[in-house]
C-alpha positions in Angstrom: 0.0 0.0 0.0 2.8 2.5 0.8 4.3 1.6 -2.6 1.0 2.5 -4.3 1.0 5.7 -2.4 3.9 6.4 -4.4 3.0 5.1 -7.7 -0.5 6.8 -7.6 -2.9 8.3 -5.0 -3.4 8.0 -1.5 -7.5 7.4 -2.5 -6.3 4.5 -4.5 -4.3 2.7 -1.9 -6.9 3.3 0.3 -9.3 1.8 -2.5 -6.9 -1.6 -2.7 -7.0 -1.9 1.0 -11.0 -2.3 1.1 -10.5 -4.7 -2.7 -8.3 -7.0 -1.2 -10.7 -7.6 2.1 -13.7 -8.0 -0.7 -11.5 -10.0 -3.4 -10.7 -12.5 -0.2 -13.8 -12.9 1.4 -15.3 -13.5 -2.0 -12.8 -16.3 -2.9 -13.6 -18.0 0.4 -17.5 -17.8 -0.3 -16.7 -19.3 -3.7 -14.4 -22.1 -1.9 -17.9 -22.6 0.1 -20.0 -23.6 -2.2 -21.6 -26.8 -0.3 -22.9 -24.4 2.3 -26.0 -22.9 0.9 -26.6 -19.8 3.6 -26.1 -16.5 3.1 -24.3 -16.0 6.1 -20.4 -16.0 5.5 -18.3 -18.2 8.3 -15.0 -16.7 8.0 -12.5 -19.0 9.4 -10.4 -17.8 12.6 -7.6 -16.6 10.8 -9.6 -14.2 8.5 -12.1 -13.1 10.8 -10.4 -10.2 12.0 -8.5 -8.8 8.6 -11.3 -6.1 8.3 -10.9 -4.9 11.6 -6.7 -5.0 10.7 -7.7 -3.2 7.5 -9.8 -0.7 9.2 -7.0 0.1 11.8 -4.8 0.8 9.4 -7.3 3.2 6.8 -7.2 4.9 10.1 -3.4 5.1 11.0 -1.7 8.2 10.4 -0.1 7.3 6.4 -3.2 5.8 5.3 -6.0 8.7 6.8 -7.5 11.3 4.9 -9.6 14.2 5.8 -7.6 15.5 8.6 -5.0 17.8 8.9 -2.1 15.7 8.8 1.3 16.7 8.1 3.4 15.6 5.4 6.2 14.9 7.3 4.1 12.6 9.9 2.6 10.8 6.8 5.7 10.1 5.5 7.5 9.1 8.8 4.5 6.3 9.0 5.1 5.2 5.9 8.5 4.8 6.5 7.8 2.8 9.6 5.3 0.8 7.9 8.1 -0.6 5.5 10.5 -1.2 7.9 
């Protein structure tokens, strides 16, 4: 996501953030095709990757809207690839 930052817009790494949460959960509906509910029964290891990729939509390189300074953007983004 930081490297799309750089390649494009901050919207659009935002955008691929929410994409790959959908493209996932999609593919694992699609894995589950004996179970005929709506409901989708995440397993325990991908049950909590929106909240992850909420959290970070809201961390300091990744939020929009605010007042944020560059340099504080950047410093996270920084961090992030470290």
């Amino acid at each position: 996501a930081v490297d799309r930052c750089h390649q494009s817009s901050l919207s659009d790494a935002r955008e691929a953030f929410v994409n790959v949460v959908a493209d996932m959960l999609s593919a694992f509906k699609l894995t589950q095709s004996y179970n005929s509910s709506t409901s989708l029964m995440a397993p325990g290891s991908l049950k909590l990757l929106p909240l992850y990729i909420l959290a970070l939509l809201k961390y300091v390189a990744f939020r929009t809207g605010q007042s944020t300074r560059l340099d504080d953007r950047v410093f996270a983004m920084c961090q992030m690839k470290s």
